[in-house]
C-alpha positions as CSV (number, residue, x, y, z in Angstrom):
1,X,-13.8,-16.2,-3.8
2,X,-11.5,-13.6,-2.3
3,X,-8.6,-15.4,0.1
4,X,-9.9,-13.0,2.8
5,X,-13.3,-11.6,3.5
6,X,-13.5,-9.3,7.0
7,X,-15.8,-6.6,8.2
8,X,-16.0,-5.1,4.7
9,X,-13.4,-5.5,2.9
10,X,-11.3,-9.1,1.7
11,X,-8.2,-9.4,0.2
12,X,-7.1,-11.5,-3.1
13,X,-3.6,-12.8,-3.3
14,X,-1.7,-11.8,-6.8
15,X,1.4,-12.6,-5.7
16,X,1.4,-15.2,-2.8
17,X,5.0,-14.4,-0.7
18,X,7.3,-17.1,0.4
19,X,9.3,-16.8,3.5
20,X,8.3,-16.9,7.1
21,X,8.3,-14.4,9.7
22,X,6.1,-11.1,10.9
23,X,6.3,-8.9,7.7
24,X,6.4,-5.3,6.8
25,X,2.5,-4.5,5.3
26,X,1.8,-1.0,3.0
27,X,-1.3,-0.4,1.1
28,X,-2.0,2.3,-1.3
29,X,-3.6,3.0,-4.7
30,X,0.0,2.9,-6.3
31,X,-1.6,4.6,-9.6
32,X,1.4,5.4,-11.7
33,X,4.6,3.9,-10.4
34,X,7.6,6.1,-9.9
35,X,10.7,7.0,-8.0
36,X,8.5,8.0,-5.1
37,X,7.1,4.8,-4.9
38,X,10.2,3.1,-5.2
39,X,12.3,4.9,-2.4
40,X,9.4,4.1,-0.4
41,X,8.9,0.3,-1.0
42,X,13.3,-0.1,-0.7
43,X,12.4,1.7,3.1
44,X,9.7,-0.1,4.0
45,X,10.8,-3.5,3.0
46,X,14.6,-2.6,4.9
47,X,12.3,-3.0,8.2
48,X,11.6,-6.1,8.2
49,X,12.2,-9.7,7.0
50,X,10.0,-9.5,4.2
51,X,7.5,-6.8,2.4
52,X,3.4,-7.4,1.6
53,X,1.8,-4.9,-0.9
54,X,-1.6,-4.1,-1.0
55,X,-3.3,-2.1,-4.0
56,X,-6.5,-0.7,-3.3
57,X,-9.5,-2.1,-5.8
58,X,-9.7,0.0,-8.4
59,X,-13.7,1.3,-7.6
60,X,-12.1,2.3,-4.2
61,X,-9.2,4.8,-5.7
62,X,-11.8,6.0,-8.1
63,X,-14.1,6.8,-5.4
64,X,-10.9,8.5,-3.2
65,X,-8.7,10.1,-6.5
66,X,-11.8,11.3,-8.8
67,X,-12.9,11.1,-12.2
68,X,-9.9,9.1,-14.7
69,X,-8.4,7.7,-11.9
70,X,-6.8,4.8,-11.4
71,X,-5.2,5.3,-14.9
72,X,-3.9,1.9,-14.7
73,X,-6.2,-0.8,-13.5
74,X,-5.9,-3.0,-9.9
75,X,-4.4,-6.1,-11.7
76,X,-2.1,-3.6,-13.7
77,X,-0.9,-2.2,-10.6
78,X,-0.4,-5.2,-8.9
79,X,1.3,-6.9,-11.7
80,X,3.8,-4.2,-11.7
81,X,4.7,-3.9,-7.9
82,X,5.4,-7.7,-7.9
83,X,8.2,-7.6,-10.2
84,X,10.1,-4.6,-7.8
85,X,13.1,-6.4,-5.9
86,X,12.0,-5.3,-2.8
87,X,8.3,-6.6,-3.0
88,X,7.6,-10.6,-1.7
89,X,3.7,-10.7,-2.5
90,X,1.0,-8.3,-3.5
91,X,-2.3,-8.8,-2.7
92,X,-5.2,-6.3,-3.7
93,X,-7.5,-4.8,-0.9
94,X,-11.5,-4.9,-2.3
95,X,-14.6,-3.7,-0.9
96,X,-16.7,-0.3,-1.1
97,X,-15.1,2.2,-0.9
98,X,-17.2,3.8,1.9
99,X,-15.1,0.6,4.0
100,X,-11.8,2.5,5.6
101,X,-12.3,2.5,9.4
102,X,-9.5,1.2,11.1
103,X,-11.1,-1.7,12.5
104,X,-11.5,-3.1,9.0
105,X,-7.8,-2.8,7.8
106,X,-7.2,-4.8,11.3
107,X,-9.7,-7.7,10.6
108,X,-8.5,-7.6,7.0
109,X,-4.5,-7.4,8.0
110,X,-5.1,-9.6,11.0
111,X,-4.3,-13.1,9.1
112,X,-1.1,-11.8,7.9
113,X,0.4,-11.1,11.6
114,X,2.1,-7.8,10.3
115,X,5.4,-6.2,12.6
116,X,4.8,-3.3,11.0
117,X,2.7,-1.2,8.8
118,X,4.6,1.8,6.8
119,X,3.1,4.5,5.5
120,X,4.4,7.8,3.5
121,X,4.7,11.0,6.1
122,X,1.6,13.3,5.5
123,X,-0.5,10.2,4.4
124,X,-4.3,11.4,5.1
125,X,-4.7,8.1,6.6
126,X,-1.5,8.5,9.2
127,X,-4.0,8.9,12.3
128,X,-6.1,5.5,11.4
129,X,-2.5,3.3,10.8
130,X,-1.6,4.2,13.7
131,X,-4.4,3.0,15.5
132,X,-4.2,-0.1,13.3
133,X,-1.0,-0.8,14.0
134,X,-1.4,-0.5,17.7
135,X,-4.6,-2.9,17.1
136,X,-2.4,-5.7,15.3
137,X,0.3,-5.0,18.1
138,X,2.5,-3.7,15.1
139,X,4.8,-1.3,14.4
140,X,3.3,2.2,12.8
141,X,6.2,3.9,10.7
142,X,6.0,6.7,8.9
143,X,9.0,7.0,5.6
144,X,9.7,10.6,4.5
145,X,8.3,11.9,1.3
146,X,10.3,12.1,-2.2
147,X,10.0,15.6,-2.7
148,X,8.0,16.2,-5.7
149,X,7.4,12.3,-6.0
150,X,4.1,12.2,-6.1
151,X,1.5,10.6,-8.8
152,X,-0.7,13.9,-8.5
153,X,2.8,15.7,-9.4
154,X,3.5,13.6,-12.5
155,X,0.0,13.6,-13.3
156,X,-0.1,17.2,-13.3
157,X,3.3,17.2,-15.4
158,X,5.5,19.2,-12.6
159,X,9.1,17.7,-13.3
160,X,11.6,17.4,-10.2
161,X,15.4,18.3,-10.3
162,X,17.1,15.5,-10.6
163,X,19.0,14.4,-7.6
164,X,21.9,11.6,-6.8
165,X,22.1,10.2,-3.6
């Protein structure tokens, strides 16, 4: 039985964290990892005392990406977030994927007494974390895209100059 269950949608631990305090909360499919991802995770997790990661179930992305996605599976995805330095537990979000009104990420998040909820800038979701946020009296902070850092982008083969810095 899932750690969680609220309004819809429950959560199961795949990485407990350690640590106390309000921590830093993201979710996303995380399909493919890369550099995008990274930067994004070493921002989030520098506002706060510790980082939670959640991965969307894999029916959910397929239902939200289309057909082939995810091309790696929930447990995968999770897997692979937990060993990142700046990640202290990942947990992955399940339910239908019809479930993504606010008020279900806030009955879901609720338990883990998040400061702050980050999200990428442009995130098709930006309006509904920040409702969240205000709902779990939370932080709502957008981090700046990786130009060209995107999983559609290396999905679709486009290759980014490299930069240093």
């Amino acid at each position: 039985m899932p750690d969680s269950f609220r309004a819809g949608l429950h959560l199961s631990w795949f990485a407990h964290p350690s640590g106390s305090g309000r921590p830093v909360v993201v979710t996303g499919a995380f399909d493919v990892l890369h550099v995008g991802h990274l930067r994004f995770l070493q921002a989030a997790r520098a506002m706060g005392s510790r980082l939670l990661v959640g991965v969307e179930a894999d029916n959910r992305v397929a239902a939200w990406k289309g057909p082939g996605r995810p091309i790696n599976t929930d447990v995968e995805r999770a897997e692979m977030l937990a060993a990142l330095r700046p990640v202290d537990g990942v947990f992955v979000v399940e339910g239908g994927p019809d479930v993504k009104d606010p008020e279900a990420y806030v009955e879901l998040l609720r338990p883990l007494d998040p400061a702050v909820l980050a999200f990428t800038q442009g995130d098709p979701f930006a309006v509904e974390k920040h409702r969240s946020a205000g709902l779990l009296d939370a932080a709502a902070i957008e981090v700046p895209l990786v130009p060209e850092r995107s999983t559609s982008a290396v999905l679709n083969g486009q290759r980014a100059v490299p930069t240093i810095g």
